[in-house]
C-alpha positions as a Markdown table, in Angstrom:
| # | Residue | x | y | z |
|---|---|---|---|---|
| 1 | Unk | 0.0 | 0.0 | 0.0 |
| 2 | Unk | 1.3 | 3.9 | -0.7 |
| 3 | Unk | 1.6 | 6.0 | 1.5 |
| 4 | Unk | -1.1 | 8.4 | -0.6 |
| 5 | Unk | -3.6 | 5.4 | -0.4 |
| 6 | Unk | -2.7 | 4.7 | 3.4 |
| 7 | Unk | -3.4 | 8.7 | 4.0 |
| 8 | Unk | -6.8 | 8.1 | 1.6 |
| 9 | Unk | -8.0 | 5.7 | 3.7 |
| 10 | Unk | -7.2 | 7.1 | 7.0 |
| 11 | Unk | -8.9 | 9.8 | 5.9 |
| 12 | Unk | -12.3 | 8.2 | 5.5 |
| 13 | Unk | -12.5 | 6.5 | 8.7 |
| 14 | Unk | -11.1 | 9.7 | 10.9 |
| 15 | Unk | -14.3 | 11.2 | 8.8 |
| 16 | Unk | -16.5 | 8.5 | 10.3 |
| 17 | Unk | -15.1 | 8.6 | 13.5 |
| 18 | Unk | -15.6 | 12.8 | 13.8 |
| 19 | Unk | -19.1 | 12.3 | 12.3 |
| 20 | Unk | -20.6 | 9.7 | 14.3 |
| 21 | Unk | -21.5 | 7.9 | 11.0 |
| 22 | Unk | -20.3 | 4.4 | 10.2 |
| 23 | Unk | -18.8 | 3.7 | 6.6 |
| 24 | Unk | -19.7 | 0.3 | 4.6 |
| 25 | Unk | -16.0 | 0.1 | 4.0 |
| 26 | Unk | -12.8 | 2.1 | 3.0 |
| 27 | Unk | -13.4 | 3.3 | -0.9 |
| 28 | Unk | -11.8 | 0.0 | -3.3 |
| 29 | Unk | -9.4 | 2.3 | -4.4 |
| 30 | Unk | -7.5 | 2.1 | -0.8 |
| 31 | Unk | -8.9 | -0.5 | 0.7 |
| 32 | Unk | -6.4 | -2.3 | 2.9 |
| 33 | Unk | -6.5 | -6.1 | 2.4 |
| 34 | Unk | -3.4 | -7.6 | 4.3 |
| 35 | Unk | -2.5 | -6.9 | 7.9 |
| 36 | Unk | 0.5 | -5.0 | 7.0 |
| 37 | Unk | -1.4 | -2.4 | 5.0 |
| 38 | Unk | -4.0 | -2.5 | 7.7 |
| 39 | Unk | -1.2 | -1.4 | 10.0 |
| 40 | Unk | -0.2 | 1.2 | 7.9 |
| 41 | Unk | -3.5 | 2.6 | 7.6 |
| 42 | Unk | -3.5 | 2.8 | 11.1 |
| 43 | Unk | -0.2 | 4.7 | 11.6 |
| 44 | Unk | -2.1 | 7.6 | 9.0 |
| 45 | Unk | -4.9 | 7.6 | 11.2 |
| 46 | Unk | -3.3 | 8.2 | 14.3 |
| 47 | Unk | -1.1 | 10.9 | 12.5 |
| 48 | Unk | -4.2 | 12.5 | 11.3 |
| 49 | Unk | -6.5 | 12.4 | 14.5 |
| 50 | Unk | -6.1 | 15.5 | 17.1 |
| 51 | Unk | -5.8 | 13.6 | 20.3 |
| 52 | Unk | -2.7 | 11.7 | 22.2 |
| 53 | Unk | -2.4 | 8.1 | 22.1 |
| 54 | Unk | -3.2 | 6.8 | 25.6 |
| 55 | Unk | -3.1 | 3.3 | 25.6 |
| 56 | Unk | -2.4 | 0.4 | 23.3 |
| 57 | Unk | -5.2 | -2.5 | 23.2 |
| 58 | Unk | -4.5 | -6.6 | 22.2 |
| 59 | Unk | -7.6 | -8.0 | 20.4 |
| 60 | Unk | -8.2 | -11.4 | 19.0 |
| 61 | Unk | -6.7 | -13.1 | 21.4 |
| 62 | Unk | -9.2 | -15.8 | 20.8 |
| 63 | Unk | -8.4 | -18.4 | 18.0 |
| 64 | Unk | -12.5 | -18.3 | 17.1 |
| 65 | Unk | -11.6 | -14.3 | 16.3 |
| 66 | Unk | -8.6 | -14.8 | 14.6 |
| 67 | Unk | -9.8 | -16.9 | 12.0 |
| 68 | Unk | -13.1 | -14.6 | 11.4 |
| 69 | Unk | -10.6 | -12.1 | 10.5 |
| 70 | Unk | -7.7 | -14.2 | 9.0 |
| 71 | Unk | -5.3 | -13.8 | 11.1 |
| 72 | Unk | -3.3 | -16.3 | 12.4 |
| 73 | Unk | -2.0 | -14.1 | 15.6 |
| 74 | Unk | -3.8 | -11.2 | 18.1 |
| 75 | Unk | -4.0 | -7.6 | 16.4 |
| 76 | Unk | -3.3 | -4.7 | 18.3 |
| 77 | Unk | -4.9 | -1.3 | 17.7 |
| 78 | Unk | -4.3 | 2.6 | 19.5 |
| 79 | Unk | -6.6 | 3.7 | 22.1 |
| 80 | Unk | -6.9 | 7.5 | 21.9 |
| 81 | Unk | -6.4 | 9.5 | 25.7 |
| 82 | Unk | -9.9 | 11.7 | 25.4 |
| 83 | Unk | -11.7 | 8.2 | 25.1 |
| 84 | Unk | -9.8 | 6.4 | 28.5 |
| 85 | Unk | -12.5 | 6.8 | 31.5 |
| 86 | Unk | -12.7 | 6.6 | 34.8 |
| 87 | Unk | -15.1 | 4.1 | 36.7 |
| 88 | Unk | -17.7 | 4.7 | 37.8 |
| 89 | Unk | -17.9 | 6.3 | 34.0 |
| 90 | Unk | -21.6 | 7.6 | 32.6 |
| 91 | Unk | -21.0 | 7.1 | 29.2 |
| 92 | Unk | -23.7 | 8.2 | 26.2 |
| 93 | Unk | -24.3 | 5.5 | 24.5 |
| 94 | Unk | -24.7 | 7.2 | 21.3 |
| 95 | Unk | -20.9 | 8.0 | 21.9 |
| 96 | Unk | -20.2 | 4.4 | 21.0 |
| 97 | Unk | -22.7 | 3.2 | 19.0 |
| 98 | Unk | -22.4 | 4.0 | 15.5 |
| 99 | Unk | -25.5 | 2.4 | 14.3 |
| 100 | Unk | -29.1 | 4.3 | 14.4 |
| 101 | Unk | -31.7 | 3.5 | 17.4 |
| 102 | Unk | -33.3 | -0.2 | 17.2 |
| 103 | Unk | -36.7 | -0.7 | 17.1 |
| 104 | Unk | -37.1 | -0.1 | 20.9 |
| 105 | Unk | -36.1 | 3.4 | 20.3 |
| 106 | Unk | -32.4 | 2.4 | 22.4 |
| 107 | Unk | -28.8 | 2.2 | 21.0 |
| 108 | Unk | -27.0 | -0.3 | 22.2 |
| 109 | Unk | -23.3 | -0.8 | 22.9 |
| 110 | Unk | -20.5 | -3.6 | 23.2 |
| 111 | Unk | -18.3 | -4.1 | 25.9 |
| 112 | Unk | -15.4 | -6.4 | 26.6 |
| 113 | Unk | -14.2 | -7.0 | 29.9 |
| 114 | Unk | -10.3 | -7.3 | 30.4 |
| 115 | Unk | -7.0 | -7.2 | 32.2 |
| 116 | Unk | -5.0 | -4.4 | 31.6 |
| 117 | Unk | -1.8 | -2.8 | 32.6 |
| 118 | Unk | -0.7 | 0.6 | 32.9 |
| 119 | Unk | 3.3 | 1.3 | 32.6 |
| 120 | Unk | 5.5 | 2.8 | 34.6 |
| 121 | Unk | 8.3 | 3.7 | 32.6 |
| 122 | Unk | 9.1 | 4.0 | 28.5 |
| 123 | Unk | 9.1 | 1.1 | 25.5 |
| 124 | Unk | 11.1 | 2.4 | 23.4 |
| 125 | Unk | 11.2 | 0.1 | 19.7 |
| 126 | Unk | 14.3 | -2.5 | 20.0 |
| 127 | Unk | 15.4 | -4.8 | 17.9 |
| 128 | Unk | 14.5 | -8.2 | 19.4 |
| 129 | Unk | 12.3 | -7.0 | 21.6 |
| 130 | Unk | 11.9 | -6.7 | 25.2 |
| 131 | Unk | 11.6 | -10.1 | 27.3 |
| 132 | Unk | 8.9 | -11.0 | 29.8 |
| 133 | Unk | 10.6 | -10.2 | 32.9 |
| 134 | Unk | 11.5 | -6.7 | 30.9 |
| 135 | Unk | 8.1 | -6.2 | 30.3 |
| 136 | Unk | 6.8 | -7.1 | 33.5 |
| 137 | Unk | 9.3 | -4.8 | 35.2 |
| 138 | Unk | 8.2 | -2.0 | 33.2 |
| 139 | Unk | 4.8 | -2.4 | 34.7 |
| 140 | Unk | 3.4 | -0.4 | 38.2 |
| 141 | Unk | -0.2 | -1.7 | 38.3 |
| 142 | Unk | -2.7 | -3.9 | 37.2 |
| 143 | Unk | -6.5 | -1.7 | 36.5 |
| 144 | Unk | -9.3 | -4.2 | 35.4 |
| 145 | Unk | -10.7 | -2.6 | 32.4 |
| 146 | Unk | -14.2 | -2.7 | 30.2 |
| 147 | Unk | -13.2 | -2.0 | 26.6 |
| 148 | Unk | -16.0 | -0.5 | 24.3 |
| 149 | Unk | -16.1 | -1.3 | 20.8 |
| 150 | Unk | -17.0 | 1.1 | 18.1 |
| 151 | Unk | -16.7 | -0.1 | 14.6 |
| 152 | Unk | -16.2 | 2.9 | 11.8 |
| 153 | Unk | -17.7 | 0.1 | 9.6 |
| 154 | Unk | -21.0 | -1.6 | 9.1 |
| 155 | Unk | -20.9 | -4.5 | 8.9 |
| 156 | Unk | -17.9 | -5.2 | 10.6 |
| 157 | Unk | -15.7 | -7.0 | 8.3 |
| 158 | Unk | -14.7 | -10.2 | 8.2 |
| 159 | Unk | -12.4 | -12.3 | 6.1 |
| 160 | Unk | -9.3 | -10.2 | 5.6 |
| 161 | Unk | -8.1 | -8.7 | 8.3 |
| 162 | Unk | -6.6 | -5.2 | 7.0 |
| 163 | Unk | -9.8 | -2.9 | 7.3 |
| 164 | Unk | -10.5 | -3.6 | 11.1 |
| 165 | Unk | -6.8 | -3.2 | 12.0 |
| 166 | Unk | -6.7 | 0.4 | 10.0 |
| 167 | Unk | -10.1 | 0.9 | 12.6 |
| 168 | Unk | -7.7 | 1.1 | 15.1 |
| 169 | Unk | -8.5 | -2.7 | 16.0 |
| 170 | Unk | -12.3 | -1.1 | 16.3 |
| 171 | Unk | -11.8 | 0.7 | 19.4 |
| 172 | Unk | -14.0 | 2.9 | 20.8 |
| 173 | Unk | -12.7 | 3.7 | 24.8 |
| 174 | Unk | -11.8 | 1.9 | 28.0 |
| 175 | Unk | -13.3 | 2.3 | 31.3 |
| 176 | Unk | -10.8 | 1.7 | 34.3 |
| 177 | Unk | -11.3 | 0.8 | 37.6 |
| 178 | Unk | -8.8 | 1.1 | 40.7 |
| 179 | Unk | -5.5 | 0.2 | 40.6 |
| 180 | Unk | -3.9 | -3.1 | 42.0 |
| 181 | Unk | -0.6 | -2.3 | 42.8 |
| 182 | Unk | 0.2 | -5.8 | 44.6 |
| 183 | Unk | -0.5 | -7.5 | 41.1 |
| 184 | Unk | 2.3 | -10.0 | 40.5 |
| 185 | Unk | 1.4 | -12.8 | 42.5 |
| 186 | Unk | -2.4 | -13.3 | 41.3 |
| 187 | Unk | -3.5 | -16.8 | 39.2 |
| 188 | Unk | -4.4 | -15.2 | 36.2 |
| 189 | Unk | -5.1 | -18.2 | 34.1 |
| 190 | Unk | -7.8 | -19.3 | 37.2 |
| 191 | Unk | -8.9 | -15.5 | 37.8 |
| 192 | Unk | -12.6 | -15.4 | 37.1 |
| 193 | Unk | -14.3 | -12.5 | 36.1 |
| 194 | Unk | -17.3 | -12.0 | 34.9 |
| 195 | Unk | -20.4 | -9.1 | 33.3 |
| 196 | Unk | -23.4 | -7.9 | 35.3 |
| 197 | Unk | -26.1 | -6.2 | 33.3 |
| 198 | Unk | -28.6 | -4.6 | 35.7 |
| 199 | Unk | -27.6 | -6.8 | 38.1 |
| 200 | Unk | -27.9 | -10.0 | 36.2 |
| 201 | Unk | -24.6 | -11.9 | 35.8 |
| 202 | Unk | -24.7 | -12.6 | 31.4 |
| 203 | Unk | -21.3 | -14.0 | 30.7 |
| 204 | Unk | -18.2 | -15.1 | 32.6 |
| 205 | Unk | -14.3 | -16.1 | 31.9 |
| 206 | Unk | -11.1 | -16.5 | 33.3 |
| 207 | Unk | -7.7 | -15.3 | 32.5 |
| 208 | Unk | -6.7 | -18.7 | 30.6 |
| 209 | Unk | -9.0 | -17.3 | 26.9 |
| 210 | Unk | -6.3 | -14.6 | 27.0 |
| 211 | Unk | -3.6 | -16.8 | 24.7 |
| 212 | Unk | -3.8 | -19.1 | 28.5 |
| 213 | Unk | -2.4 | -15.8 | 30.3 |
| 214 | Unk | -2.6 | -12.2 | 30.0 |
| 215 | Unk | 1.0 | -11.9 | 30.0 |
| 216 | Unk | 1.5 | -13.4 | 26.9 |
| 217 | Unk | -0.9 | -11.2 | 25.4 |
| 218 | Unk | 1.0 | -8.2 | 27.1 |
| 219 | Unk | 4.2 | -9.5 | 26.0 |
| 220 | Unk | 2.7 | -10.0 | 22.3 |
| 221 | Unk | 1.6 | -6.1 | 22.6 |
| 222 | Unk | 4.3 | -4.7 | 23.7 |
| 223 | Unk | 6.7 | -5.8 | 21.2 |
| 224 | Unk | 4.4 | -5.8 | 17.6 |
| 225 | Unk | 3.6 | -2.0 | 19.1 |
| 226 | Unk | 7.5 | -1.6 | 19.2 |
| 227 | Unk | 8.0 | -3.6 | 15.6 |
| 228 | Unk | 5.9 | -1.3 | 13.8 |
| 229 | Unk | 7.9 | 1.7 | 15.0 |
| 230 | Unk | 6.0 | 3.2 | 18.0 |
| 231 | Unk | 7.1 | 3.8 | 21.2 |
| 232 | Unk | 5.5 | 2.4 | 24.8 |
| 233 | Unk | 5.0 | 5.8 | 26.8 |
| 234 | Unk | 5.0 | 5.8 | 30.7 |
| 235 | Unk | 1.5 | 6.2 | 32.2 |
| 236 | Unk | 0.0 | 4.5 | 28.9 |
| 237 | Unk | -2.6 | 1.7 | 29.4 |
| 238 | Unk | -2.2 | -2.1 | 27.8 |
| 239 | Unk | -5.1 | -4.3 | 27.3 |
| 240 | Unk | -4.6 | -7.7 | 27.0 |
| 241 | Unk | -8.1 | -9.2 | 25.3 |
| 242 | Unk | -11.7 | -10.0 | 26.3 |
| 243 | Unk | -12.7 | -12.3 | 29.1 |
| 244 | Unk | -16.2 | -12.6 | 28.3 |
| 245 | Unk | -16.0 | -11.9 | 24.8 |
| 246 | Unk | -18.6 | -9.3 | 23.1 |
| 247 | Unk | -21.1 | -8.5 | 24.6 |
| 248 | Unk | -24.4 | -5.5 | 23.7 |
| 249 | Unk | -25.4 | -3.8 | 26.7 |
| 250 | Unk | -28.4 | -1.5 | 25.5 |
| 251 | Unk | -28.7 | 2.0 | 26.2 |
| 252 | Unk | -30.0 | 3.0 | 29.5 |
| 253 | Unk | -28.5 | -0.3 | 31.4 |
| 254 | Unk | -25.7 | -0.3 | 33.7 |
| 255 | Unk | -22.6 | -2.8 | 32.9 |
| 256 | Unk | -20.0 | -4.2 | 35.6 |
| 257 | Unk | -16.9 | -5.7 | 35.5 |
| 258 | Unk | -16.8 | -7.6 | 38.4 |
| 259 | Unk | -13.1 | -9.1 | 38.6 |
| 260 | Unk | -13.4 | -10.2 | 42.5 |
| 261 | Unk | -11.0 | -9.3 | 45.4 |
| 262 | Unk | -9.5 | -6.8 | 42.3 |
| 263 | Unk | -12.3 | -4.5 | 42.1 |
| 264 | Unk | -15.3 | -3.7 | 39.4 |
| 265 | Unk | -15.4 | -1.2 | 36.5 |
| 266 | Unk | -18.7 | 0.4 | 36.2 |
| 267 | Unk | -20.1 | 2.0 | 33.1 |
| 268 | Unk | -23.8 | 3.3 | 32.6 |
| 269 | Unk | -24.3 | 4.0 | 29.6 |
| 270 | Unk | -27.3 | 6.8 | 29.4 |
């Protein structure tokens, strides 16, 4: 893919993301098919958009994911500072829901619920990489996190993977909850966690979907972030891949992700 065609496309879905209004799919003529160009889509888009990068998220971390999108590995995507909340967060849900009102008259939105970390010093790109116990040490806390997802494209697509990794990996926000600072000696694999709507528990998982534990998926993050060129900031957050995979919470309900002795994130999304 050129660089004209990469700044093309980027172009359409930064429109899409100002405008509230979801695209079919990047024009033919710049449509990125391969991860790589997906990628480099990506880079335009966060060169064009007027906000900081505050946080990186892992998605597809689930085999079932990877293959609707043709991967054969997790894809990673920016998560833009003004979109990063605070629990307990009162989110509109017309914010992150792209889509017109059902027939009920409600938007709804989808939530993810996750591990993620926030860093306490820089990543810079290196060649090789940065090992586990590197990446760990570069770590200061442990947040449990509701990701929201906010596709610039209807339908989402499937198939080849390059249009919803030039989405930004579909991001729409995070909400955080409290910091864990004593994080290091928790059995993430056996962790369960799980997503009360209105009170109702609808879907539960442990730390073993993420790749069998979140650290790999951090690991993964850290160093593809690094590989194509971008560097790990101190204070920026890492996601590490659903729990409970998607999930539509409708407009006017509140969501919690209940992670245990960790804490809960709490989004209502009005």
């Amino acid at each position: 893919m050129t660089p004209d065609a990469a700044k093309q496309a980027a172009g359409e879905l930064i429109a899409a993301r100002r405008s509230g209004t979801p695209i079919a799919a990047i024009s033919a003529a710049c449509r990125p098919e391969t991860a790589d160009d997906g990628y480099a889509v990506q880079k335009a888009v966060i060169a064009g958009w007027d906000g900081a990068v505050g946080g990186w998220k892992a998605g597809a971390t689930l085999k079932a994911v990877q293959d609707r999108f043709g991967l054969a590995e997790p894809f990673l995507g920016p998560i833009f500072a003004t979109t990063i909340m605070q629990s307990p967060a009162a989110a509109k849900a017309a914010t992150f829901d792209l889509k017109p009102p059902g027939a009920n008259g409600k938007r709804a939105v989808a939530v993810e619920v996750e591990f993620a970390f926030r860093l306490g010093r820089d990543l810079a790109p290196r060649a090789g990489g940065y090992t586990e116990a590197e990446v760990l040490d570069s770590v200061d806390a442990l947040m449990p996190a509701m990701e929201i997802i906010t596709p610039r494209l209807d339908p989402i697509p499937g198939g080849a993977p390059g249009q919803a990794l030039a989405d930004c990996g579909l991001n729409g926000g995070i909400v955080l909850g409290e910091p864990v600072a004593d994080w290091r000696g928790i059995d993430y694999p056996a962790h369960a966690t799980k997503l009360v709507v209105d009170g109702k528990t609808v879907v539960e998982g442990t730390g073993a979907l993420v790749l069998g534990h979140p650290f790999k998926s951090l690991v993964w993050l850290v160093n593809n972030v690094g590989r194509l060129g971008h560097t790990l900031a101190k204070g920026q957050i890492l996601t590490t891949g659903s729990m409970t995979g998607i999930y539509q919470v409708e407009q006017g309900a509140e969501a919690v992700g209940d992670f245990g002795r960790l804490g809960k994130v709490v989004a209502r999304f009005g």
